[in-house]
Structure formats: structure tokens, C-alpha cells
C-alpha positions in Angstrom: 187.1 52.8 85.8 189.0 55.5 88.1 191.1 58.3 86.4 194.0 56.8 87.5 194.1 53.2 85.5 193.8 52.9 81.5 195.9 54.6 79.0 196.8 58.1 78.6 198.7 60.6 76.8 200.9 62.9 78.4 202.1 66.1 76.3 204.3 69.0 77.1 205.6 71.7 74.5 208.6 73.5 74.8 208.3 77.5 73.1 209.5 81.0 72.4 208.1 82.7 75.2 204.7 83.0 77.8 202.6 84.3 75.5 199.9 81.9 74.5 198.6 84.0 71.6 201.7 84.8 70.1 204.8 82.4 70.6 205.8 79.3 69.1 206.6 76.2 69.6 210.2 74.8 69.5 209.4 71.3 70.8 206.9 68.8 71.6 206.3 65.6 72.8 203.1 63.0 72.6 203.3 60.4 74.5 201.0 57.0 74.7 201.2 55.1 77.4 199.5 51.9 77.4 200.0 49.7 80.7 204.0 49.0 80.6 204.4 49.7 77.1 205.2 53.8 76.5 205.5 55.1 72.7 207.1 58.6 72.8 206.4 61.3 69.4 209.1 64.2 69.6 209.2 67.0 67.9 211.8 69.8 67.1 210.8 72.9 64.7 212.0 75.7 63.3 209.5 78.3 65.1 210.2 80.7 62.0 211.0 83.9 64.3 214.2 84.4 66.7 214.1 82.3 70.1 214.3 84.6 72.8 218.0 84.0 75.0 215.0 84.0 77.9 213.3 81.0 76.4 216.6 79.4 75.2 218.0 79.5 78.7 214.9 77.4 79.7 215.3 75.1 77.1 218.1 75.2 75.9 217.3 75.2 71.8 219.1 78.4 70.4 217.7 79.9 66.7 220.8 78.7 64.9 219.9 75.2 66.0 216.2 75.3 65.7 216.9 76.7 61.9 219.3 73.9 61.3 217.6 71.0 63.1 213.6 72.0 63.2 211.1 70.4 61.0 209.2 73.5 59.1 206.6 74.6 61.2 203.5 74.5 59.5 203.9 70.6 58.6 205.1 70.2 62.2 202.2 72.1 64.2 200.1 69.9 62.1 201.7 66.7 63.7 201.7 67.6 66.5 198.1 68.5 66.6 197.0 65.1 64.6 198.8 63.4 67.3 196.8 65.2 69.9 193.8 64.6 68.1 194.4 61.0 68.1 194.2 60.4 71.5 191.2 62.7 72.3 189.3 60.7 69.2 190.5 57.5 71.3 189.2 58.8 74.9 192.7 58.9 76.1 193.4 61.8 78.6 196.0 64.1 78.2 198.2 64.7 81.1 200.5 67.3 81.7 201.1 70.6 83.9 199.2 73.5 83.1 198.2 72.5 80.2 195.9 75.4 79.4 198.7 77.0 78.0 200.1 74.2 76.0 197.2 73.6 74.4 196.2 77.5 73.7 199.4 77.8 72.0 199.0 74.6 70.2 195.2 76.1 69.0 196.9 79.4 67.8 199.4 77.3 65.7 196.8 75.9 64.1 195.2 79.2 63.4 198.2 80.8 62.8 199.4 77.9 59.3 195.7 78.1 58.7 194.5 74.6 59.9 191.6 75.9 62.0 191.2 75.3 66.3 192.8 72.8 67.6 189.0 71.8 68.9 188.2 71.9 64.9 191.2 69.0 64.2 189.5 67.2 67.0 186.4 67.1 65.7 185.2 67.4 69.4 185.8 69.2 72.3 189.5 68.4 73.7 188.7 66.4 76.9 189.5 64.6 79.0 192.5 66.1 80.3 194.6 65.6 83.6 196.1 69.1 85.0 198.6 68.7 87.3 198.5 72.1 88.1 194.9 72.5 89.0 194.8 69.4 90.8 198.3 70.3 92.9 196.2 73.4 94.1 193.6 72.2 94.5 194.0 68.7 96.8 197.0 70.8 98.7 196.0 74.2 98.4 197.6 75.5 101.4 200.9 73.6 101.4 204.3 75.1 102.3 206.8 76.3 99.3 210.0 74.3 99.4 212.2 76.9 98.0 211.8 80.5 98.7 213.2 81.2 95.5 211.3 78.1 93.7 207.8 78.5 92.5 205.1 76.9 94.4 203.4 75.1 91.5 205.9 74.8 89.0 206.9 71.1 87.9 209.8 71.0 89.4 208.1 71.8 92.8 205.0 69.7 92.0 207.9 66.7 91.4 209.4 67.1 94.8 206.6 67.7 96.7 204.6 63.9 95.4 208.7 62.0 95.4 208.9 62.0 91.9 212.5 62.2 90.1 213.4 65.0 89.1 216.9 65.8 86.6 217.3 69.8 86.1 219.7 68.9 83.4 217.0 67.2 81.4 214.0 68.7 82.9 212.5 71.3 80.2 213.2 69.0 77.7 209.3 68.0 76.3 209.7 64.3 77.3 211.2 64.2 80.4 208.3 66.9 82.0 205.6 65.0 79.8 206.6 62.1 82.1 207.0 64.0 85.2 203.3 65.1 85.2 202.0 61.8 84.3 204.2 60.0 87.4 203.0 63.1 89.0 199.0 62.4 88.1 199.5 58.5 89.2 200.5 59.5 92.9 197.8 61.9 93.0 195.5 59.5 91.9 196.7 56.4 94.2 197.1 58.8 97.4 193.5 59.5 96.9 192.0 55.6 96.8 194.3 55.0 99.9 192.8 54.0 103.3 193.8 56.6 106.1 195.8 54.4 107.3 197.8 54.2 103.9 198.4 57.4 103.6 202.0 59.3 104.5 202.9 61.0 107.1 203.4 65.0 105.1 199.7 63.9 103.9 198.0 62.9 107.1 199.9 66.5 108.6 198.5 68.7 106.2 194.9 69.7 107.9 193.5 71.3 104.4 194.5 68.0 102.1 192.0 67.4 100.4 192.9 64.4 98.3 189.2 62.4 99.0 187.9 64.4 96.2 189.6 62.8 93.4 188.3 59.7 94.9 186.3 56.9 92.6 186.0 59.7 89.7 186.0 58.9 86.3 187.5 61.0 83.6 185.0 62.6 82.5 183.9 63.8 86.3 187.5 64.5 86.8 187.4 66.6 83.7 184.3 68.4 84.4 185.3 69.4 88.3 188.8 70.4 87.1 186.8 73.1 84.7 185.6 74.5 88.0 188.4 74.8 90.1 190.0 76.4 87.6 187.8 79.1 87.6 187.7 79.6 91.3 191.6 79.2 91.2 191.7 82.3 88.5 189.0 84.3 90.6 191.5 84.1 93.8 194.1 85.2 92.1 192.5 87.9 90.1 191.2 88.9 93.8 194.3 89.2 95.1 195.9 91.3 92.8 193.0 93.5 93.1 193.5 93.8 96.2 197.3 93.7 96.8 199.4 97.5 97.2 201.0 97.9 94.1 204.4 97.8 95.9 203.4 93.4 96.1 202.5 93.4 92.4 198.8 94.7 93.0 197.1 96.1 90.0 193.4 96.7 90.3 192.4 95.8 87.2 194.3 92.7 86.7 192.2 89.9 84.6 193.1 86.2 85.0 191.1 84.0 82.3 190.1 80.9 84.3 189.2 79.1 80.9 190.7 75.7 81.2 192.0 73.5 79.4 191.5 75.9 76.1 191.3 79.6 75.9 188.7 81.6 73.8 190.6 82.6 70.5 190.8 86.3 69.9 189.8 88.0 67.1 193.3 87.5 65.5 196.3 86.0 65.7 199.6 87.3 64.6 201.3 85.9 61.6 
């Protein structure tokens, strides 16, 4: 069976901030989807620390409302990551868009209300997963921005690029970019089993496409190479601003972690 057929499990969190280590979540969403049938889990907590105007701007969930409205955190993180753990247990990959950080955070929630790693709740190693992110750069790794003020590989971008809808009044809201990435994943997926002469035109143009290499995979291959190019993803980066003049963002000692889908735990979390 190809990556692209059989049930799967997108997942998106919504938080306090970038920080994988150290913010919360505000929302999440687990989502099974089963051939036509699709069984959505939401989630709103109380993060128990302010919501930054930054992340509420994003969002749109304010502090008063997340107080008022959220499920206490500990029992929720714990749902959340039950649910998670469900459909690893089942074989069912998770899909979503750079979901090294959602699922970091999710592991330090877990650490933080003292329910151990996320990989501990498991009872395995959390795999497979789909990463629209890696895969975007990876099978189009040299396309053109759309925006010169939109990120190149941000959902929203990633969306418009594969003709997938896009709403920005309910984008950021857990269920509607959980669904994004998994449309998202399913064009990847059925651009690569196409004949050449299937494929569009903004495919066929673009020299470096490299879409053949998803081709005939199964999830656990798909898994395993998107391990690697996430690595070599972080290493170019990291190179780059090692080499960039600090007037660009350059810093020479700049460290990307190009641990995917989980990040190593440090030595503590904050509390």
C-alpha cells in the first residue's frame, strides 16, 4: 500500500508562542479520517500562563477566554496525547505541517503535568508521520515564493501553491490547518503516481521537481527518508546563516536541530 491511501490522522495545535520547550497549548485538533468518513477531536485549554497578544493575533484565543472556556491543562494535554497515541498504536500516520514542533511541544506538556514523553504514552516510537513541510521542500525545493511578504513554506503558501482552499478567517484555527495539510499530503501523493503526461503544467515547468521520489513508498519508507531530508534541510540552513553577513540575519554560530518529527528533551522543562 502507497502513503497516500488508508487512514490517517491529521493534527495541528494552536499555542502561546514559538518556543517548543516552553509554550503551551491553547488548542488542538485530532482528526481520523477513514475513507469518506472524518471524526474530528477539538480541544480548547486554559494554558495556565498569559497568551501573548502575538500568539492571540494568530489565533485569535485571548487569556480571558482561554480562562473561561479552556479545559484544565493537565487533564487536557493528557487527551490530547492519548489521542495521538491512539493512532500511532493503530499504524495511522499523522499528517500535518511541520509537525516537529507540534509534537515537541506536545512531549514537553507531557513532561511539564508529569505524564512522561510523549514517545513514553506511545509506548513506541511516534511514526509514521506525513510532514508537509519537509516534503514541500523537498519535491519543490527551488520553487518561486508567491508573496514577497508571505513565507515560502508556511501553510498558507503550501495551500496555494498544491490548489488547495484556503479561508484566512478560519485558517489558524487547529481544524481547518489539520485538514489543509492532509488535502495538502493527498496532492503530493497523487502528483507523484501520475504518468508525465498527467502531470500539470507549473509541475512539468519546474526543472528541479522532484515529485518521483515519493513514488510507490510505503509509510514506513516515507517516514524513514523524511528523517533524512530533514537533516539535510537543517544543515542548509544552519550553513547559510553561517555564512550570511550579519546585516541578512547571518550569525556564525547559529544551530538548527534537524531532529524530526521529535526533538531531544532537555534537561528540564519549565514549570
Amino acid at each position: 500500500m502507497t502513503w497516500i491511501r488508508g487512514p490517517r490522522c491529521p493534527f495541528d495545535l494552536e499555542t502561546t508562542g514559538i518556543d517548543p520547550d516552553n509554550d503551551r497549548i491553547v488548542t488542538a485538533a485530532v482528526i481520523h479520517i477513514d475513507g469518506s468518513t472524518v471524526t474530528p477531536r477539538t480541544w480548547m485549554l486554559d494554558p495556565g500562563v498569559e497568551i501573548p497578544e502575538g500568539a492571540t493575533a494568530v489565533h485569535g484565543i485571548t487569556t480571558a477566554q482561554a480562562q473561561q472556556d479552556g479545559a484544565d491543562a493537565a487533564q487536557g494535554v493528557e487527551e490530547i496525547a492519548t489521542a495521538v497515541a491512539e493512532a500511532v498504536t493503530a499504524g495511522m500516520p499523522l499528517v500535518g505541517h511541520n509537525l516537529a514542533y507540534d509534537l515537541t511541544l506536545l512531549d514537553r506538556e507531557c513532561r511539564r503535568y508529569g505524564l512522561g514523553g510523549l514517545e513514553d504514552i506511545c509506548g513506541r516510537p511516534v511514526r509514521p508521520v506525513i510532514d508537509t513541510r519537509i516534503l514541500d521542500q523537498h519535491v519543490l525545493p527551488r520553487r518561486k515564493r508567491v508573496s514577497p511578504t508571505q513565507g515560502a513554506r508556511v501553510l498558507k503558501t503550501v495551500a496555494q501553491v498544491f490548489g488547495v482552499a484556503w479561508d484566512d478567517e478560519a485558517a489558524h484555527g487547529c481544524e481547518f490547518d489539520a485538514m489543509v495539510s492532509a488535502r495538502v499530503a493527498w496532492w503530493m501523493g497523487e502528483l507523484a503516481h501520475r504518468t508525465l503526461e498527467g502531470l500539470p503544467t507549473w509541475v512539468l515547468s519546474d526543472r528541479y521537481a522532484r515529485f518521483g521520489e515519493l513514488r510507490g513508498l510505503n509509510l514506513d519508507e516515507l517516514h524513514d527518508r523524511q528523517v533524512a531530508w530533514a537533516a539535510e534541510q537543517a544543515a542548509s540552513l544552519q550553513a547559510w546563516f553561517r555564512s550570511a553577513p550579519a546585516d541578512r540575519g547571518g550569525d556564525p554560530e547559529k544551530v538548527i536541530d534537524g531532529s524530526w518529527p521529535l526533538r531531544p528533551s532537555p534537561m528540564a522543562v519549565t514549570v
